[in-house]
C-alpha positions in Angstrom: 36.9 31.5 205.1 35.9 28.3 203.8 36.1 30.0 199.7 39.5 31.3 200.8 40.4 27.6 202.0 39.1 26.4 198.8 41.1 28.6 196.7 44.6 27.7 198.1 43.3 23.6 197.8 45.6 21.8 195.3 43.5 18.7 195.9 39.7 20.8 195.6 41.6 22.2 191.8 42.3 18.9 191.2 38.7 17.8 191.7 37.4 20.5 189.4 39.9 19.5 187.1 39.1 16.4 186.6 35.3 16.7 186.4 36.0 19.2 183.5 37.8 16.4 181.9 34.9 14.1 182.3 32.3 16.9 181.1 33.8 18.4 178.7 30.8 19.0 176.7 29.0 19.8 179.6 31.9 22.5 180.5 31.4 24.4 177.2 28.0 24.4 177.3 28.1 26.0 180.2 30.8 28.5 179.5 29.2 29.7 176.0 25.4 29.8 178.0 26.8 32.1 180.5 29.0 34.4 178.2 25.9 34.8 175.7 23.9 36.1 179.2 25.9 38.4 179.9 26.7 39.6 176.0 22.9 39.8 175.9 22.4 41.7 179.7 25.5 43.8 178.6 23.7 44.7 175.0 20.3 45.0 176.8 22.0 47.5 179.3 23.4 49.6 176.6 20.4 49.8 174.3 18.3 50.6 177.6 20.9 53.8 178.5 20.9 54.5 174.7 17.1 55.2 174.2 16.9 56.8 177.6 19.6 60.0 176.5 17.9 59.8 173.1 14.8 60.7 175.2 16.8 63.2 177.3 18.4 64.8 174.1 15.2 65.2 172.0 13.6 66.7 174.7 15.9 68.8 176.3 14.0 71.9 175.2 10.6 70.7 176.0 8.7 72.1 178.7 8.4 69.1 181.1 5.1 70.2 183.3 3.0 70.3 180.1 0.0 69.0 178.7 -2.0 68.3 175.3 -6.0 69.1 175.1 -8.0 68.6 172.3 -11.8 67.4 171.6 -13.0 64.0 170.7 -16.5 62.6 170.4 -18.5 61.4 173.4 -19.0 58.0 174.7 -22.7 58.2 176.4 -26.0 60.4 175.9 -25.8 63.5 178.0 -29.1 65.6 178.3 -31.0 64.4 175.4 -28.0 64.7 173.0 -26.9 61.4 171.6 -23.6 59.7 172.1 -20.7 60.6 169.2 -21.2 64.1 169.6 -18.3 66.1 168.5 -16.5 68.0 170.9 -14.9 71.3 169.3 -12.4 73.3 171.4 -12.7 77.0 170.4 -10.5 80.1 171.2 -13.2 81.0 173.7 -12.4 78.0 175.3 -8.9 78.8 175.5 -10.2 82.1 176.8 -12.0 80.7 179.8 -9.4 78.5 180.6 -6.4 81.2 180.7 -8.9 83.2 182.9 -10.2 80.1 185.3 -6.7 79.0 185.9 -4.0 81.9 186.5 -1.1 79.3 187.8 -0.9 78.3 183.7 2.0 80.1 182.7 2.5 79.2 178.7 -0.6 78.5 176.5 -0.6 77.6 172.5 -3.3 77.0 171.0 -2.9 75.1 167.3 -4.0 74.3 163.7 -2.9 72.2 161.0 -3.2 70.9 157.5 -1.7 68.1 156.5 -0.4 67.5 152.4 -0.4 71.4 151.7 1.4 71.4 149.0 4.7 73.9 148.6 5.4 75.4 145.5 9.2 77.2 144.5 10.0 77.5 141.4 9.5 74.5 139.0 9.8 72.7 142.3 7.0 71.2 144.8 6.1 68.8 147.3 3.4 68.2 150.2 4.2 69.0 154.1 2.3 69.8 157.2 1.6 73.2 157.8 0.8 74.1 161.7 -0.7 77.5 162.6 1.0 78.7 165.8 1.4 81.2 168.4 5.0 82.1 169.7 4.4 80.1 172.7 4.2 76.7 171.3 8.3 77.1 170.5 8.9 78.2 173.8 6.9 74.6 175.1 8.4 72.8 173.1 11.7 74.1 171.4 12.8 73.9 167.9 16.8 74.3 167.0 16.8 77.3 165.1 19.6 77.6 162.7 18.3 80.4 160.6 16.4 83.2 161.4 14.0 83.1 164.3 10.3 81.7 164.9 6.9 83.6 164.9 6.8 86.1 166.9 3.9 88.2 168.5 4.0 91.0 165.9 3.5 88.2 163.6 0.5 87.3 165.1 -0.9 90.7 165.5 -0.4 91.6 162.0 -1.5 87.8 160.4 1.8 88.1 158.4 2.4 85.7 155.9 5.7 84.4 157.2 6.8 81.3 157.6 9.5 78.6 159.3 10.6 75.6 157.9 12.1 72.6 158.4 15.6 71.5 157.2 14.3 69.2 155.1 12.0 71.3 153.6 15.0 74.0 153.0 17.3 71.1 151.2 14.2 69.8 149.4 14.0 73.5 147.9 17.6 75.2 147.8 20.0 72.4 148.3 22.5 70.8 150.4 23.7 74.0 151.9 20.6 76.5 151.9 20.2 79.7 152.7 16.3 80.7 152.0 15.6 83.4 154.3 14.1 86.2 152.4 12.8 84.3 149.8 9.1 83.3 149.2 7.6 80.3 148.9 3.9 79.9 147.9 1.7 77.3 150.0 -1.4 76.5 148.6 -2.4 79.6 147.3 -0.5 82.3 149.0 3.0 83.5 149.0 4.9 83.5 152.2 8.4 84.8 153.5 10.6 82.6 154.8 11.9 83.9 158.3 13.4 80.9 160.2 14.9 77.3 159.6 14.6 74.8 162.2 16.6 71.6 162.2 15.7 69.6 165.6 12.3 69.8 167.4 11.7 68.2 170.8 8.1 67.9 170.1 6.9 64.4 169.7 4.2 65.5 167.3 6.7 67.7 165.3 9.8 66.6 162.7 11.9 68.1 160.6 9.7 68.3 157.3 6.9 70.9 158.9 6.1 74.1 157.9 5.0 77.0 160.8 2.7 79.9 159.4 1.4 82.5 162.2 -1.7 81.3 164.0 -4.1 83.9 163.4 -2.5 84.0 160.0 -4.0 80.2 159.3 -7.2 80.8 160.6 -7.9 83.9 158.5 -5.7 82.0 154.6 -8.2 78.4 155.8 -11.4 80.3 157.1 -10.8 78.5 160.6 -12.9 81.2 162.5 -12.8 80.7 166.0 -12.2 76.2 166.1 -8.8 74.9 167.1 -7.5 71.4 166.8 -5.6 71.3 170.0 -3.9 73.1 172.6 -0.5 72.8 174.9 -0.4 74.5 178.0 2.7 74.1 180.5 2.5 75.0 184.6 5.8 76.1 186.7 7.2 72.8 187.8 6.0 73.3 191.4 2.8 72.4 190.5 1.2 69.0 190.2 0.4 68.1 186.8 -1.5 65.2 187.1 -3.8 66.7 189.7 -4.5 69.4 187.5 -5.5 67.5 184.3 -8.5 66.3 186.7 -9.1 69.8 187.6 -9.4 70.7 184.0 -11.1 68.2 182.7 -13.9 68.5 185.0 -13.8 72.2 184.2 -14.0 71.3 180.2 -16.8 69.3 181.2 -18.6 71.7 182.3 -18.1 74.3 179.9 -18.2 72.3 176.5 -21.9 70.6 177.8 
């Protein structure tokens, strides 16, 4: 009641009037302080909502109960061995985990070699290759534009095929390419290109990668049985943080 009786007050206006008049410096100060606050909360609001459906977009396709395990070195002597051991996964690790825990229901493990260098033509340049099974695109999903992705017969046969990044294609055959079919020699084997992917939703992938069949890299870099790092996922019922405990303690175990 008492705004409302303000607001109909000739004599209250006439107040504020007047102090404006005596303030005027005061008055725009005051004006330009609060319009930069809310420019900047407005600005701040829209960069906020910005970043978070950047977030949303790139990882639309990605598998959101997932997690990333790889070895390290160790931080304290354990049974006579020395601290800054080197901890190697290996497939038989990946093995024993697929078998310990049933409820993990996608599983990649993965390899790769940074600065191999791709060869077409008169034409070369250096990229990441990654060695990977078909479950590592259905994790974390690339937009294929061309082609498809390696598949299991891929794997079972360790064919040299390969996908590749947009950039990649345009760095090769142009603006507009069209590659599939064609080979392309990395390091010192030919592959076939079978797939072009533009956007990945993996934050450890980009557009500028190159994906040979897993088995296929081990056998072409004489990997044997060591992996760099693996991504499992779990149906979204389960409770992800509770079972990174559970497996670690399991990985413990096993890997001492």
């Amino acid at each position: 009641m008492n705004f409302i009786k303000f607001v109909f007050d000739p004599d209250a206006w006439s107040e504020v009037y007047a102090a404006i008049r005596k303030n005027k410096l005061r008055t725009i100060l005051t004006m330009i302080g609060v319009a930069w606050g809310m420019f900047l909360f407005v600005l701040l609001l829209g960069v906020t909502r910005g970043l978070q459906n950047g977030f949303d977009r790139n990882l639309a396709d990605a598998a959101t109960n997932s997690l990333f395990v790889w070895g390290g070195t160790t931080s304290m002597p354990y049974q006579g061995f020395q601290k800054g051991r080197t901890i190697e996964l290996k497939m038989s690790d990946v093995r024993q985990i697929q078998a310990r825990f049933p409820q993990i229901s996608l599983l990649a493990p993965r390899n790769s070699k940074p600065s191999s260098i791709l060869t077409y033509g008169t034409k070369y340049n250096f990229y990441t290759v990654n060695g990977d099974y078909p479950d590592q695109n259905r994790m974390f999903g690339k937009d294929i534009i061309q082609g498809r992705f390696i598949n299991e017969d891929d794997i079972k046969t360790e064919s040299k095929v390969c996908v590749i990044g947009i950039e990649v294609a345009e760095q090769f055959f142009g603006d507009k390419p069209k590659p599939l079919g064609k080979e392309i020699r990395i390091s010192d084997s030919y592959y076939t290109i079978v797939g072009v992917y533009d956007t990945p939703s993996s934050p450890v992938e980009s557009k500028d990668q190159v994906f040979i069949p897993f088995t296929t890299f081990q056998k072409i870099y004489n990997q044997g049985e060591t992996i760099q790092y693996l991504s499992l996922s779990l149906p979204n019922n389960y409770d992800i943080v509770a079972f990174e405990k559970e497996l670690k303690t399991y990985l413990k175990q096993i890997k001492n």
